[in-house]
MARDOZA-174787 format. One record per residue (C-alpha): residue in three letters; x, y, z. Coordinates in steps of 0.05 Angstrom, whole numbers, padded with zeros to 5 digits, always signed. Example, Ala and Ser with C-alpha at 12.3 -4.5 7.8 and 13.67 -1.06 7.14 Angstrom:
<pts>
ALA+00246-00090+00156/SER+00273-00021+00143/
</pts>
This chain:
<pts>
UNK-00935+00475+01335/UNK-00913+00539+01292/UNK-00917+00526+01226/UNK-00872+00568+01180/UNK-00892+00616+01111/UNK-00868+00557+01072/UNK-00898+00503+01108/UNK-00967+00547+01104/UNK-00959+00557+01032/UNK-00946+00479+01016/UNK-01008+00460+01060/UNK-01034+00416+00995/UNK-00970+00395+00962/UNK-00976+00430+00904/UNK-00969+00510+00942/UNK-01023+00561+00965/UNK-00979+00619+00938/UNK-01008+00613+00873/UNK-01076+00621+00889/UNK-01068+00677+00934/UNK-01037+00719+00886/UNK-01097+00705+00846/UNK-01143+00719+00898/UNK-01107+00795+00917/UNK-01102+00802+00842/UNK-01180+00794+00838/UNK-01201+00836+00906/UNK-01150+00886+00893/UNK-01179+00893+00822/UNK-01251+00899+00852/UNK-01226+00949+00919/UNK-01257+00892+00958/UNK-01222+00861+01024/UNK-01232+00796+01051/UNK-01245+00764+01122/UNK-01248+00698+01149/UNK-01284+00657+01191/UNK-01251+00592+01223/UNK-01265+00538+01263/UNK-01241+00477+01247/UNK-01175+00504+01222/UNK-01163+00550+01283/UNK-01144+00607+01234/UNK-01101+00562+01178/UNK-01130+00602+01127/UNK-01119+00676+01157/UNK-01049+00654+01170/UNK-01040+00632+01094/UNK-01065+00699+01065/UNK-01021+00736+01118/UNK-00959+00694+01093/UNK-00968+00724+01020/UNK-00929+00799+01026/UNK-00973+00853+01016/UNK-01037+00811+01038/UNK-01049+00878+01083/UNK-01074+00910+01027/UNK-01128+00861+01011/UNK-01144+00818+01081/UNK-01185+00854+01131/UNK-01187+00803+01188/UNK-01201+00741+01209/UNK-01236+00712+01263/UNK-01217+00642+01302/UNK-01289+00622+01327/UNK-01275+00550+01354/UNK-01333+00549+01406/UNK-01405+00555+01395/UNK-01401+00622+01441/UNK-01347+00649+01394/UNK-01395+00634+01339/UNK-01442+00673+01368/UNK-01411+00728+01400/UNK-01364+00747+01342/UNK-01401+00728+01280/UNK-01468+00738+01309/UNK-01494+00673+01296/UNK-01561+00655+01324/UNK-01551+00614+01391/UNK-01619+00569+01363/UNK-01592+00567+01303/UNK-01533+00524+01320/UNK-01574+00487+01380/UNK-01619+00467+01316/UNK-01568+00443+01263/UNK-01505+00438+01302/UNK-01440+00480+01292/UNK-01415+00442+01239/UNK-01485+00449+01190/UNK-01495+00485+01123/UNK-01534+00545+01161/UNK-01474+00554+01206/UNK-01430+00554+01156/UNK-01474+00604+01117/UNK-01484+00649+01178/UNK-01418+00649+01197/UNK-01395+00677+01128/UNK-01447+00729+01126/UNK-01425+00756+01202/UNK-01359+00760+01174/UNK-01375+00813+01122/UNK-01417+00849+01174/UNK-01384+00857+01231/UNK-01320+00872+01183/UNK-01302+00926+01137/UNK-01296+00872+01085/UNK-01338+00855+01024/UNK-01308+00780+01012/UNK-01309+00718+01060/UNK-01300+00658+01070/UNK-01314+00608+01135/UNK-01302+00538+01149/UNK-01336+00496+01211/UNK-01322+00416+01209/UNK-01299+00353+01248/UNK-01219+00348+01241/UNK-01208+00295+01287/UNK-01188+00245+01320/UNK-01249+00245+01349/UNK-01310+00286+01359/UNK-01353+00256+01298/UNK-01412+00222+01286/UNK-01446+00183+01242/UNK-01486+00245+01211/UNK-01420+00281+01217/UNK-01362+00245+01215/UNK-01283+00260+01224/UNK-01264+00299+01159/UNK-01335+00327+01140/UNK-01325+00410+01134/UNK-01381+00457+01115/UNK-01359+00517+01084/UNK-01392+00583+01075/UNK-01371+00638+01025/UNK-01391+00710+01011/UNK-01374+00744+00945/UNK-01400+00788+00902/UNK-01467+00798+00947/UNK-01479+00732+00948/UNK-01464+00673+00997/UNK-01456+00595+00971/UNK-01441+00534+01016/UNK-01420+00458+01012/UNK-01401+00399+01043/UNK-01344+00361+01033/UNK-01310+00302+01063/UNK-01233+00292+01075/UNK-01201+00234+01087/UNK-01144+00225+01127/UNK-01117+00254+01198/UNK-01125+00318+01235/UNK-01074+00353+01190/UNK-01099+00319+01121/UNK-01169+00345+01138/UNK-01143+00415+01159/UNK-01099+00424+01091/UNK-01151+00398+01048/UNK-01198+00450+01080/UNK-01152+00510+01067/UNK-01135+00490+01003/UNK-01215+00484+00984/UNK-01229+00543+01014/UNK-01180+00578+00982/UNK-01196+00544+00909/UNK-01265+00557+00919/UNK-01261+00635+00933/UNK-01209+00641+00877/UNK-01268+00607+00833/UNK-01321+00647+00864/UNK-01293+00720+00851/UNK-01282+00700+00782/
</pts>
């Protein structure tokens, strides 16, 4: 499934369009590019920036690292790191936004690792449960939140939080 510019920037109901042009506003402000890391939302979020017109100027890339190896290989995160905490953990999440920024030639990121669904949770982690990881300003933050609803509630909600949260973090 292909999902258009306008279906990307109506993920949430209310429109990711706003937001964005917040976001460039602030990076472009600051010289600063962003990357992301996804997993859960299979590159939702890259896809959203890439929709806004100009976002070339202000998005540096984005990795899709679904599987552990990806995780790894792309992001550098630690192998014993995830075998610890699993890939959907507050340290993952952390890492993965930190390899962003380094093995990028961007200074902002954001990542998101969680269960979508149907399946695939737990009772530690269950469906709708995202870490996300975010770097700006020299620092990184995380959190956990919980979504209800199906695959596609929990992947919308995600982008949109993700997206909230960055605008909020870059100030």
């Amino acid at each position: 499934m292909t999902l258009s510019d306008q279906e990307l920037f109506a993920l949430d109901g209310q429109g990711l369009e706003p937001i964005l042009i917040q976001i460039s506003s602030r990076l472009l402000a600051r010289c600063e590019m962003l990357a992301t890391a996804e997993s859960c939302t299979g590159g939702l979020i890259a896809a959203a920036c890439t929709a806004l017109a100009g976002s070339s100027l202000w998005f540096e890339r984005g990795f899709v690292t679904y599987s552990n190896a990806a995780k790894a290989e792309l992001l550098g995160v630690p192998a014993p790191l995830i075998d610890a905490h699993g890939a959907v953990s507050e340290p993952v999440a952390r890492a993965m936004a930190e390899g962003a920024v380094a093995r990028s030639h961007a200074q902002a990121s954001l990542a998101v690792t969680g269960v979508a669904g149907p399946g695939g949770g737990s009772a530690d982690k269950p469906v709708g449960t995202v870490w996300f990881g975010w770097h700006a300003a020299g620092r990184t933050h995380s959190e956990v939140r919980h979504f209800a609803g199906g695959r596609a509630q929990v992947r919308a909600a995600t982008v949109q939080h993700a997206l909230a949260r960055l605008l909020a973090l870059l100030g």
